[in-house]
Every structure is written in structure tokens, then in C-alpha cells.
C-alpha positions in Angstrom: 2.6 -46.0 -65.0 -0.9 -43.8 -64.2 -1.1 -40.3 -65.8 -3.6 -38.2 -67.0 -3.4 -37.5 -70.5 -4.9 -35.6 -73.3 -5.5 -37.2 -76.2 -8.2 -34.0 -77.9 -8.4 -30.5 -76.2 -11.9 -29.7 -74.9 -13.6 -29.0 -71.7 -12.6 -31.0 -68.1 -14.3 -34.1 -69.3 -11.2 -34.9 -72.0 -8.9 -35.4 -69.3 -8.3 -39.4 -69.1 -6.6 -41.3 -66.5 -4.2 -43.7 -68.8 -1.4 -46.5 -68.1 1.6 -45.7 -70.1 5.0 -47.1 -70.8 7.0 -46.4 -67.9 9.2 -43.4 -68.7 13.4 -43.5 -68.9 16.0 -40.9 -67.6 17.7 -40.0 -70.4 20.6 -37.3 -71.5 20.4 -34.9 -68.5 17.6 -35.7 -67.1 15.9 -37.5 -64.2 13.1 -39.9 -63.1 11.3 -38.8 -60.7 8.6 -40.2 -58.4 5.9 -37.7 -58.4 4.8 -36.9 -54.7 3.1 -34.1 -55.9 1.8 -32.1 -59.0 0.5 -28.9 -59.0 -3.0 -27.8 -60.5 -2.7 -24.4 -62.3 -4.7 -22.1 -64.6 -2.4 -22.5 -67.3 -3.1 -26.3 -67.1 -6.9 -25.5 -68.4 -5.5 -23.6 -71.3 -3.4 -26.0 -72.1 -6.5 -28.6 -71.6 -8.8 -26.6 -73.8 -6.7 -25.7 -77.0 -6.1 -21.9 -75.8 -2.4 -22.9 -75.7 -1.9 -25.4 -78.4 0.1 -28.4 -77.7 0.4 -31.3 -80.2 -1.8 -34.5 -78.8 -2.0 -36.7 -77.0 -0.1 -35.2 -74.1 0.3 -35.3 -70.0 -0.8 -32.7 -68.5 1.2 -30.3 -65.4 3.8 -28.4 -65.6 4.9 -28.5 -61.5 5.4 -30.8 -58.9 7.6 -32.4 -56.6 9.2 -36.0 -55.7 12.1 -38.1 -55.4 14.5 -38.8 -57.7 14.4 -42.6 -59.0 16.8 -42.4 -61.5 20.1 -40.2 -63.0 20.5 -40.1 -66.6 23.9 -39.5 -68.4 25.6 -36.3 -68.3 23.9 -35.0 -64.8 26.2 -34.0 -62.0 25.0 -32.7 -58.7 21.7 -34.5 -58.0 21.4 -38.4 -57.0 19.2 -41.1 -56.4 16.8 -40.3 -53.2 17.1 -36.3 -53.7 14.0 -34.6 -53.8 13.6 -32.0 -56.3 10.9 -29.8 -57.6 9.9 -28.3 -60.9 7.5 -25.8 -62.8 8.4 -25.6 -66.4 8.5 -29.2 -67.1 5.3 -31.0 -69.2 4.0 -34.1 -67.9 3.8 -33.9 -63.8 0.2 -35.3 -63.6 1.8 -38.9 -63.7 3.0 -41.6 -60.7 6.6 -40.7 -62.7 8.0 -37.4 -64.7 11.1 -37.3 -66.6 12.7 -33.9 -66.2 15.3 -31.8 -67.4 18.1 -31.3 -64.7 17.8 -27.7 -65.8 14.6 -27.5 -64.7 14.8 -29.3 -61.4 15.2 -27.5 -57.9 16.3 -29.3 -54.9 14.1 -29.0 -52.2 15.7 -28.0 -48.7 14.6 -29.8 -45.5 11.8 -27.8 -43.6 10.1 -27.9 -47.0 7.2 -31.0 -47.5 6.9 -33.0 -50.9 3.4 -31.6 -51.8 4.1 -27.9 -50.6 7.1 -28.1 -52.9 5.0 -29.1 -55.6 2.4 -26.4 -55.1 4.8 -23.3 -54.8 7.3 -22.7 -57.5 4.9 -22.3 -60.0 2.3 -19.6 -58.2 5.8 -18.8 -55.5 8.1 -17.9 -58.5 5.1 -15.9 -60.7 4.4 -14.0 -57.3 8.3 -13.1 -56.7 8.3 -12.0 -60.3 5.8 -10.0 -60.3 6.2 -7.9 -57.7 10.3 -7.6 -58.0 10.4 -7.4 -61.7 7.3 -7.0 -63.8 6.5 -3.8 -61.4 8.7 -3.5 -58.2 6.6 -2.7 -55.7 8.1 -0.3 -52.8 7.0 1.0 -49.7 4.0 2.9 -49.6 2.5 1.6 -53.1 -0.8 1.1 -53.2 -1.6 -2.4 -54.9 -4.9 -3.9 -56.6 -5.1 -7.7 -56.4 -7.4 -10.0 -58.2 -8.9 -12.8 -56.8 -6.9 -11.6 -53.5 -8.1 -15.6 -52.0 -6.4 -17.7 -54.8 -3.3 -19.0 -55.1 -1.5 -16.5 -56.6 -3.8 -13.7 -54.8 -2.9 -15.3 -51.5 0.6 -15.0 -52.5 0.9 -11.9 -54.1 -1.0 -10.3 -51.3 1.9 -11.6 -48.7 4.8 -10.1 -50.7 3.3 -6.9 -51.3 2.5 -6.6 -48.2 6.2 -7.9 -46.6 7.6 -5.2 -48.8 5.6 -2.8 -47.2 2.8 -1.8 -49.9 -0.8 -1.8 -48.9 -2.7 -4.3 -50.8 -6.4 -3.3 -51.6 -7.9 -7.1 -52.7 -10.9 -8.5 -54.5 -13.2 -11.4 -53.7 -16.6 -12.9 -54.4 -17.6 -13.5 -50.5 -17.1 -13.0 -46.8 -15.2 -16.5 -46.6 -12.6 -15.6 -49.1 -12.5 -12.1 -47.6 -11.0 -13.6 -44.4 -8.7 -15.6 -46.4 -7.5 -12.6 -48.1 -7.5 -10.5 -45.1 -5.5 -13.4 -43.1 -2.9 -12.7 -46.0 -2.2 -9.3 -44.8 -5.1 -7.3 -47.3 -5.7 -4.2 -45.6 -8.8 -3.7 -47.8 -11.2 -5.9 -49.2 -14.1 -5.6 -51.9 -16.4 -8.0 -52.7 -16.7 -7.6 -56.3 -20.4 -9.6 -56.0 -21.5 -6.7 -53.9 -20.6 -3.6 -56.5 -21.5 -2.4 -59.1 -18.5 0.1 -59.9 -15.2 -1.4 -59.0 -12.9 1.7 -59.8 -15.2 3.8 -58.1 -14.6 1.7 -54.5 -11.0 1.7 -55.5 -10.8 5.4 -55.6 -13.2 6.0 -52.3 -10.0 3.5 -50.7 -7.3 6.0 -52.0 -8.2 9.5 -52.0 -9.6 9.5 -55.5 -5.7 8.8 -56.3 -6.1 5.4 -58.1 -3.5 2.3 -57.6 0.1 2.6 -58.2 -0.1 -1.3 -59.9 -2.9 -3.8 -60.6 -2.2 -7.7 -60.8 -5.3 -9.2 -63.0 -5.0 -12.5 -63.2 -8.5 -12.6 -64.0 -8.6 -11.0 -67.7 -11.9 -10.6 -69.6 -14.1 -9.2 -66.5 -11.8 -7.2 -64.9 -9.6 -5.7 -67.6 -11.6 -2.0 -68.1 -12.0 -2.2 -64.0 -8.6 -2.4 -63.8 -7.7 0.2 -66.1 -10.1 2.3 -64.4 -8.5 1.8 -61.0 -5.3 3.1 -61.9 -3.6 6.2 -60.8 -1.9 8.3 -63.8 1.0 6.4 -65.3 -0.1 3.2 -63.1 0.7 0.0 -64.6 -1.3 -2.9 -65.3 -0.3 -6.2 -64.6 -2.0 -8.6 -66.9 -0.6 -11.5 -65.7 -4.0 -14.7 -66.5 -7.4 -15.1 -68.0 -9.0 -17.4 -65.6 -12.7 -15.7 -67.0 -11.2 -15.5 -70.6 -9.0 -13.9 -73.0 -9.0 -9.9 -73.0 -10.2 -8.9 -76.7 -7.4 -6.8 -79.0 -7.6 -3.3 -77.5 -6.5 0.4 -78.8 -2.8 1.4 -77.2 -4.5 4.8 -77.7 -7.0 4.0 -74.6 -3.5 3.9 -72.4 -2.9 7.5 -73.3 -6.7 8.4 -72.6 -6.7 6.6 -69.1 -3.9 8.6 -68.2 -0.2 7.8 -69.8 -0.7 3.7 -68.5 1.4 1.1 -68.7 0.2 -2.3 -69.8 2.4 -5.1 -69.6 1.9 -9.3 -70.2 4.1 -11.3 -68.9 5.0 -15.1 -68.7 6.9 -17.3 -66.5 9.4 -18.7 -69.1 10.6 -15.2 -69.4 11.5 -14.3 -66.3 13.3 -17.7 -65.4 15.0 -17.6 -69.0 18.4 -18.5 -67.6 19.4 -21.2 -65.0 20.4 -18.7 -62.5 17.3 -16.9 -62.5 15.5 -20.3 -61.8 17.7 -21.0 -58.9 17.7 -17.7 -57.7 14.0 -16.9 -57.8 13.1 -20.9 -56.7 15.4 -20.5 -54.0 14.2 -17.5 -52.4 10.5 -18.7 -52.7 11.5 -22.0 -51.0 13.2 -20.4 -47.9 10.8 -18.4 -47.3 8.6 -21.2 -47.4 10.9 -22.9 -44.8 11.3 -19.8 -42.5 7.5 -19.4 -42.2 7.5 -16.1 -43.9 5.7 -17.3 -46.8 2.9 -19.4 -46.5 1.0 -21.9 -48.9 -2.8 -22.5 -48.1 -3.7 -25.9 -49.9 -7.2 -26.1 -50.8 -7.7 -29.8 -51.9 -6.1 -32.7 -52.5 -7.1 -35.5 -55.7 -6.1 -38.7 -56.5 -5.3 -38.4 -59.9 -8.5 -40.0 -61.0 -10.0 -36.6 -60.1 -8.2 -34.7 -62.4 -11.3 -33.5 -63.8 -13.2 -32.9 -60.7 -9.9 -30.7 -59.9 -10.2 -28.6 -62.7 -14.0 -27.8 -62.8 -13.3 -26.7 -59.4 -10.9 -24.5 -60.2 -12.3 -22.7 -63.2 -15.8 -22.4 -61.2 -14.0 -20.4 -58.3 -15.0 -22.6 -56.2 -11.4 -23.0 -54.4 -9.6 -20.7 -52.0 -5.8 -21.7 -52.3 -3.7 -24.3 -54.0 -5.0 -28.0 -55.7 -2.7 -30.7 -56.1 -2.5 -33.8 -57.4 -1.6 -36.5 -55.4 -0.4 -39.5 -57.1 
């Protein structure tokens, strides 16, 4: 079995394309056939040593396929069922083995390589604008990289739920993309030199209600700076690098803030929260209301070409994998 493994943490050029043992369903779990893996930031971190994880290892946490075989103690899910997952290590790979408690079906109206490029970005989107800060109508919302994956998606949510989503992108092409995703603002962050001030000319000198950074380093003090008082910041990735140990007094300066960082495993921490949140994702998904833009697709040979485009911004929606 092909898979791209890690045997040292380092830059994109550590990621090797290996043939391994083929894998075995065992105690409530499932073989899969991967149709589809997902390419996410968190797979980089994991890549370089920024989240530690005990080597060698396969990379990916999501994807999609079809269900090759049923291990002991699984009820509801057989042979030939599609299923998708974004928890579960080791989805860059012709085959996964996943926990059943981790696996989603996928309903019909839903393709094999959509599925496994939504729950990941779909679910952290539905999170964080339901839970991490509930966005209602008439909120003014700051997004981040407003033409990425989770931009795009966050930007459709905010927008469904009636909040006005001012977004920010490098250039005029991503601008489209973001504006195509309901943005009723853009600002090309290439083309100022004072973020919070074009934030502030965009609301009345009120500031945002909420900012979602997935970003980190290079926006964090812009972000702060955007806010309205007692806005809340949403620090949700560090796609330009970790945000350096800050003073909680600099909340209280900036006016009474929240600051908040949160994590997928937390807000899917029980099976019915996983099933609730990957099930609303995926009909929307079906109905048309939510839509996935995929960038790219790689062989899994290209692993590495996949994730130096990614961390140079060079992409405008969702990589996969495509074993």
C-alpha cells in the first residue's frame, strides 16, 4: 500500500511516498479505500514538529472512501458504504483504518473527494461561527484570508446568517473569490498599510463585532486593532506562524476584548456533536447551500508540491489528495 509518511519533521521536502504493509480492520474500526484525503494547515504543523507526533507517521487527518472491510464490534456501516472522516491520522494513504467513531456516512448528492475536503474546514467553519462566537444578524465580521478554504467557508455562513462579512486578500483574483462567497467588503491587505484603520473607515469607526484569524503572527495586533469594544477574537490557525505569549492586560487596554483559541477536537468531543455538526455541513453541501471550491488535485506523489503550495498562498480553495 502507497502512503506518504514521515519518518523526521522538517520542511515539505521530508514528506516521502512509501509502500507499507497493507493495513487491517480491527476492534471497531474500518478499512477504507481512500478516494480522497484532505490537505490542511494543521497537516504542515504536524509535518514540521510544531505539533509533535512520535515518527515515522502518515500524514492527514480527513478524507473520504469506501469501506473495504468491517472490523469486530461495528454495527451500522458495511462493506461498499462510503464514509468520511477528519480526526483520524493517516488519510494520505491508498487505504486508512478508522475508528467507527470517527467515520461519517456520506449521503448521496455528496461526491467522494468533496466529502473528503469538507468536514475538516465544513465542521471548523460551523463551529466557529455557532459556537466559538455565534454570529447573528447584523454582526459585523472580519475574515482572514476571506479566499481560502476556511475563508471561503466562513464567509458563506456568516453571510447565510445574515452578518456582513468585511474579508482580506492579497489580490484582485482572490478578491472575486471572496466576493463570489458573499463578502460585502474586501481589502487587499498587499495594498495597506493600516489594516484596522480600513476596518474602521468600513464601519463607522465602530470596529468588528468578531474576527476569525486563521492567519496568526501577521495579523494578530491588526486584528485586535479592528475590534469594536468587548469584540472577540477568534484565533482559530497560524498559517504565517505562531502568535508570541502576549499580556491579558492588552485585552483590557484595547477595550474589555475577548480572546479565545480553539480546536476541532473540542468542539466534536462527543459522538453526537460529530454527527450533528458533520451532518449539517454535508446537507448543506448536498442542497447547494454550501459550496466547496477545490483548488488542486495531487497524486499522492505530490504531496510535497501540495504543501509548498499551500504554505506560499499560492491556492484559492481546497487541495486534495487523490490516491
Amino acid at each position: 500500500m502507497r502512503a506518504v509518511q514521515v519518518r523526521q519533521t522538517g520542511g515539505p521536502e521530508v514528506l516521502e511516498l512509501a509502500d507499507l504493509p497493507e493495513p487491517k480492520a480491527g476492534e471497531g474500526e474500518l478499512l477504507v479505500a481512500v478516494a480522497a484525503a484532505g490537505v490542511n494547515y494543521i497537516d504542515t504543523y504536524q509535518r514540521s514538529g510544531m505539533y509533535p507526533l512520535q515518527t515515522p507517521f502518515v500524514l492527514g487527518m480527513e478524507g473520504a472512501g469506501t469501506v473495504r472491510e468491517v472490523g469486530t464490534g461495528v454495527d451500522g456501516l458495511s462493506v461498499g458504504d462510503r464514509v468520511a472522516w477528519c480526526d483520524t491520522m493517516g488519510s494520505y494513504a491508498e487505504q486508512a483504518v478508522v475508528p467507527v467513531s470517527d467515520a461519517v456516512v456520506v449521503p448521496d448528492g455528496v461526491p467522494d473527494d468533496v466529502a473528503g475536503g469538507m468536514l475538516l474546514q465544513g465542521i471548523t467553519a460551523h463551529y466557529l461561527v455557532t459556537d466559538t462566537y455565534s454570529v447573528q444578524p447584523g454582526d459585523t465580521v472580519l475574515v482572514h484570508a476571506a479566499a481560502g478554504g476556511v475563508g471561503q467557508l466562513l464567509t458563506q455562513l456568516v453571510t447565510a446568517g445574515g452578518g456582513r462579512v468585511i474579508g482580506t486578500v492579497s489580490t484582485e483574483a482572490k478578491e472575486e473569490l471572496a466576493r463570489e462567497a458573499g463578502a460585502a467588503d474586501v481589502i487587499r491587505y498587499t495594498e495597506t498599510d493600516d489594516l484596522p484603520a480600513e476596518v474602521r473607515e468600513r464601519t463607522g469607526d465602530k470596529g468588528v463585532d468578531v474576527v476569525y484569524d486563521g492567519v496568526g503572527a501577521s495579523t494578530f495586533d491588526a486584528s485586535m486593532a479592528s475590534l469594536r469594544r468587548r469584540g472577540t477574537l477568534v484565533l482559530y490557525g497560524a498559517s504565517s506562524g505562531a502568535v508570541p505569549p502576549m499580556d491579558p492586560q492588552r485585552l483590557n487596554a484595547a477595550g474589555s476584548l475577548y480572546l479565545t483559541r480553539p480546536k476541532l477536537k473540542d468542539y466534536i468531543a462527543t459522538r453526537e456533536e460529530l454527527e450533528s455538526r458533520a451532518a449539517a455541513v454535508l446537507a448543506a453541501v448536498a442542497d447547494g447551500s454550501l459550496r466547496l471550491r477545490i483548488s488542486e488535485r495531487y497524486p499522492l506523489e505530490d504531496a510535497r508540491t501540495a504543501h509548498e503550495d499551500l504554505q506560499s498562498r499560492r491556492t484559492t480553495g481546497k487541495l486534495l489528495l487523490i490516491p
